[in-house]
N, C-alpha and C positions, 0 to 999 in steps of 0.2 A: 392806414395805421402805421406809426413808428413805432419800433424797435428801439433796444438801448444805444443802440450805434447810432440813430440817426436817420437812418435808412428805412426806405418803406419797404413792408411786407404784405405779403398779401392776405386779405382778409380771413382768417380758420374758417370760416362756414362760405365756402367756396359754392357756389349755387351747384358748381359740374358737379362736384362729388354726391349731390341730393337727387340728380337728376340719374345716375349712372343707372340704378335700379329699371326707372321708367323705359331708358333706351335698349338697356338688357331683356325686357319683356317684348322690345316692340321696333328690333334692330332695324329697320329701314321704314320706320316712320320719320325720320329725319324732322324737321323744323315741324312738320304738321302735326305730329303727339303732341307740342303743347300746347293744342287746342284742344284735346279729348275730352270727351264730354262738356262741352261750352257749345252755344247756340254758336256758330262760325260761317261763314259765307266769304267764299273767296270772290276777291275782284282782281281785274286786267290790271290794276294797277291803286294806290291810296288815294287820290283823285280822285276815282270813280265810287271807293266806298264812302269818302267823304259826301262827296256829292247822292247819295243812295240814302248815308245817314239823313240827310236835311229831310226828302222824303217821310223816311223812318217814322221820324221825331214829328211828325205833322207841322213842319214850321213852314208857315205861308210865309211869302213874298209881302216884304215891308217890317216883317219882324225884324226884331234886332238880336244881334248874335255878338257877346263882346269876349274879343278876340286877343290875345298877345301881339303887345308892337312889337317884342319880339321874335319876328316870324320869318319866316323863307318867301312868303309870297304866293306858293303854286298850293300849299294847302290850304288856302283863303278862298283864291278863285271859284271853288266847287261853290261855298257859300253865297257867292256873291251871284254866280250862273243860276243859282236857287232863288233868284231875289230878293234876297236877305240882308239888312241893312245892318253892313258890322264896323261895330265901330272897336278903336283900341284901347285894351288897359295896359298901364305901363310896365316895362317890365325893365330891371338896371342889371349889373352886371353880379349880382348875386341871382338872379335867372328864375326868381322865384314867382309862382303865381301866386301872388299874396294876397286873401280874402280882401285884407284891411288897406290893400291899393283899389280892389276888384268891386266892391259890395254898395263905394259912393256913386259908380258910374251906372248900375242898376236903375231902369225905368220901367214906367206901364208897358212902353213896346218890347223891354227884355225878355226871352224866351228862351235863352239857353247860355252857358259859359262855357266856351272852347280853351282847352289847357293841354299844355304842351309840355314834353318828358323831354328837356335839352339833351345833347349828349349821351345818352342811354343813361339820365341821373333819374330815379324818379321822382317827381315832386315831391317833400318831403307833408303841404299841407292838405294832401286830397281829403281826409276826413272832414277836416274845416270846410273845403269847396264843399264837397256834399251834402253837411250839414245848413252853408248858405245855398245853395241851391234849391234845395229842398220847405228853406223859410218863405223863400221867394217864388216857391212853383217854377223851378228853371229846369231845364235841364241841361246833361252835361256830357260834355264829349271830349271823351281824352283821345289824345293822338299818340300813337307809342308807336311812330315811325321808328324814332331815333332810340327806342328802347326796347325792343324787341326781345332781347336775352338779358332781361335785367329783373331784380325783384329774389325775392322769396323763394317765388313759385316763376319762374322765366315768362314770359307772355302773359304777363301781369291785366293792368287794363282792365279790372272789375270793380274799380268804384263807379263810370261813369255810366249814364243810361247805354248810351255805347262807345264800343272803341275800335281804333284802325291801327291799322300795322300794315310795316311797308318790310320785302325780304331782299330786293335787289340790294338793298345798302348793307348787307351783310354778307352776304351769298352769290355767287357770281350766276343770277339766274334771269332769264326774259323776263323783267319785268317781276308784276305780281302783288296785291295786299288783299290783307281778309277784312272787314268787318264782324265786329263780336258784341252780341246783343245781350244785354242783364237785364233790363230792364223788365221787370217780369208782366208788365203790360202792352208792351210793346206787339206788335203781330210779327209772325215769323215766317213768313212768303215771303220766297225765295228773290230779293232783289234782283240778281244779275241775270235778267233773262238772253241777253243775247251777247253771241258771239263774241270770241275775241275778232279784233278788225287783220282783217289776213293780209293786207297790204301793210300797216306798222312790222307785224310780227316778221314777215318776211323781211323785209327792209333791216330790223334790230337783227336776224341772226343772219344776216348778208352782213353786214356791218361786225357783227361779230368774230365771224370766218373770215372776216380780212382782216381783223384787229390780231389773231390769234397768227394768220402767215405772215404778216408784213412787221408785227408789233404797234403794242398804244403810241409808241413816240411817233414811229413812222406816221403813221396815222395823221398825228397834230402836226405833223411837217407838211403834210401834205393841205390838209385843211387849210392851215395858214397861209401855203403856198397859195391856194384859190382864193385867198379874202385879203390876201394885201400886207406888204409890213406894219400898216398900221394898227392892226388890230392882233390881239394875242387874247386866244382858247380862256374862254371863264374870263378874262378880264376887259372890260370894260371902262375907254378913259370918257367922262364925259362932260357939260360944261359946268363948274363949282356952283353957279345958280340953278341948274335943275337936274333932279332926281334922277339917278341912272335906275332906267329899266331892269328887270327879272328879265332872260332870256324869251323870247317869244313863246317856246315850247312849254313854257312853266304855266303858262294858262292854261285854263281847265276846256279841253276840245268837249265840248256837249254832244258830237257825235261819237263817244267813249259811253257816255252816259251807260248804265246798267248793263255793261260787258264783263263778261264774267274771267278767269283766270285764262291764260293760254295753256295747254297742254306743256309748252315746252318750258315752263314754271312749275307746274303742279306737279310732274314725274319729276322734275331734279329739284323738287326740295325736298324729296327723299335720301337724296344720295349725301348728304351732310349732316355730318356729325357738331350737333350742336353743344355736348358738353365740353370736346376738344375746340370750338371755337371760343368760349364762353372763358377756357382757360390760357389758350394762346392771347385773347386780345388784355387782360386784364396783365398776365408778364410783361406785354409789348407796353402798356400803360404805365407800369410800374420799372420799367429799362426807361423809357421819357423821364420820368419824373428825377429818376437820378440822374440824368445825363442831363436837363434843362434845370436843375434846380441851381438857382444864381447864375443864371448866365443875361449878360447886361443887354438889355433891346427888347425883351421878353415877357411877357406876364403870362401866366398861365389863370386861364379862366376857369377851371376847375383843378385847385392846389392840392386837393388829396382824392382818394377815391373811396368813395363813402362803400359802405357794405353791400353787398349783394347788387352789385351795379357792374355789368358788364359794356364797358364803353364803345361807343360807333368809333369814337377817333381821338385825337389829341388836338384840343383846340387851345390855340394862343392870341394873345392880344400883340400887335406891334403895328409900330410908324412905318407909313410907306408900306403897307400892305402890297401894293397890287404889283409894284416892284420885290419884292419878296418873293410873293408866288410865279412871276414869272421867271427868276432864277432859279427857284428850285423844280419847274417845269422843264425848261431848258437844259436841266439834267435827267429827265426821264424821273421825277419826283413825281408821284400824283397829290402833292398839293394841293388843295382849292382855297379859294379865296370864299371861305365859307356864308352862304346867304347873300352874295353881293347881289346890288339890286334889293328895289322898291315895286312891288305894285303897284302901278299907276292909278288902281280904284279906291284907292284907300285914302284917307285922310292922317297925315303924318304930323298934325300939328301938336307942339308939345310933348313928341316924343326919341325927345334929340338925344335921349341917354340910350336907348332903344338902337338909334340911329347911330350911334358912336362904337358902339358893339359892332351892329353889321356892317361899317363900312373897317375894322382893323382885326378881325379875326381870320385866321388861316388855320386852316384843321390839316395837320398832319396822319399820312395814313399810320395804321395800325392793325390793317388785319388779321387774321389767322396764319392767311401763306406765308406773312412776312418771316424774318430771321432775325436774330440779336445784329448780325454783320449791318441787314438793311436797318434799321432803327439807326444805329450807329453811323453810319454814312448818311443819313437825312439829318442828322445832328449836326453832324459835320458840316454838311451842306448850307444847314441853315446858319450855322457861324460863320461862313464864308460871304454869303449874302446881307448877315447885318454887317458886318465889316467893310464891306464894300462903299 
């Protein structure tokens, strides 16, 4: 929203402020209250619940599943390990699941429509989707990885027969997503029957306890150190005729399959306060916007910040992406080069607007711990980078 100055403000119906009462009755229910009274099932991670929904939904193997080409890659694979034949609808850099893109790609083998909450923005047409879903006997499954604290009501997720949510990308926790079932026919056994796997989790907070004595940079210096100057952390140079891979890790391990949350997730997503993060990232969103507005190299893929939308990050469009992110890495920046990388199981034909998106966005952080100083100096950072 603008102001008469020009400037943005941030939205009057602040979601924290609606929320203050809920957290006041239920002080260390931390991120898990906004699930209270919802059918919820936590999983070791959104992969697993994704992969649990296919189950769910009784979608056999050969079904089709259609999917956004604009995607990450790692929450496709569950579908795909389900044998699930998905194909893509298109998506441009207005990021919208648009029935009237989605509704011509519908076939006999269609079985469900997967839609995706970019950026913690919520899709503006879920009625629509529901309403085609429902002409067509589909069913639907939102992903509110990237939207976690966003909505109305924060852990939004109740148009679709079901929904997933992911808490590492908000929360600095092992790991961790739920699964949330509406669907009022749906059966409600207990998906995640086993174990978190004890050899990841140890490994993740071994790797933690050295990230936390040594520091993240150190870390990526050291890493690098072991794989070579040719290659730099998240980025990938590869050859202009064929598709650079998703990381290895981003595939769906089928021995995760039906594991349930790790303990050392479950207890610390009590310990966070979600309407102080809900209000720290939405100021850090709104310090971006006036600090990158007209600055030349730039585009910002979401220009304002629609209401009751608390953002994962700040995502920008520019040339020479992957030189970008490695200069603002190479200052201790946590830049990423957001979504780079294709899945190799997918068919990518005709969807080059898709493709154009994920190969020039870089998401600047924005967290809660951050500071106006740190926003400021990542600004900085990145005018020194496109200059360059």
């Amino acid at each position: 929203m603008r102001n008469g100055t020009g400037k943005s403000t941030l939205y009057c119906g602040d979601p924290s402020m609606r929320l203050a009462n809920l957290f006041r009755r239920d002080p260390a229910g931390g991120y898990t209250a906004l699930f209270r009274d919802r059918s919820v099932f936590w999983s070791f991670n959104t992969r697993v619940a994704i992969r649990a929904a296919c189950d769910l939904l009784d979608l056999k193997p050969g079904d089709e599943v259609l999917a956004p080409a604009y995607n990450c890659g790692s929450e496709i694979d569950p579908l795909i390990d389900a044998g699930l034949s998905v194909r893509l609808y298109p998506v441009i850099d207005d990021l919208l699941a648009d029935p009237a893109r989605i509704e011509p790609l519908i076939t006999g083998q269609t079985r469900a429509i997967y839609v995706t909450h970019y950026f913690g923005v919520i899709q503006p047409a879920l009625t629509e989707l529901r309403a085609l879903c429902d002409r067509h006997g589909l069913r639907l499954i939102e992903d509110c990885a990237l939207s976690l604290l966003s909505g109305a009501s924060p852990a939004e997720g109740r148009i679709g027969d079901v929904s997933v949510f992911c808490f590492h990308k908000f929360v600095p926790v092992l790991e961790g997503g739920a699964l949330v079932v509406n669907a009022a026919d749906l059966a409600l056994a207990h998906p995640f029957s086993q174990s978190p796997p004890r050899k990841k989790v140890a490994k993740k907070l071994a790797r933690a306890g050295l990230a936390n004595v040594l520091g993240q940079q150190r870390i990526k210096g050291l890493k690098q150190a072991l794989r070579g100057p040719d290659q730099v952390d998240a980025v990938v140079n590869s050859d202009e005729d064929q598709l650079e891979d998703i990381p290895p890790h981003y595939y769906f391990d089928p021995g995760l399959r039906n594991a349930r949350m790790s303990v050392f997730a479950s207890r610390a997503l009590r310990a966070f306060s979600v309407s102080e993060a809900i209000s720290a990232r939405r100021a850090h969103w709104e310090r971006y916007r006036d600090l990158l507005d007209g600055m030349s190299g730039i585009r910002m893929l979401l220009p304002e910040l629609v209401p009751e939308t608390c953002p994962l990050n700040m995502p920008i469009l520019v040339a020479d992406r992957n030189r970008i992110v490695q200069q603002l890495q190479s200052l201790g920046i946590g830049a990423t080069p957001w979504w780079a990388g294709f899945n190799s199981n997918l068919d990518w034909t005709d969807q080059d607007q898709a493709m154009v998106i994920k190969n020039s966005v870089v998401a600047l952080p924005l967290h809660q711990s951050l500071s106006d100083a740190h926003v400021d100096y990542i600004v900085f950072a990145l005018k020194e980078a496109l200059a360059a």
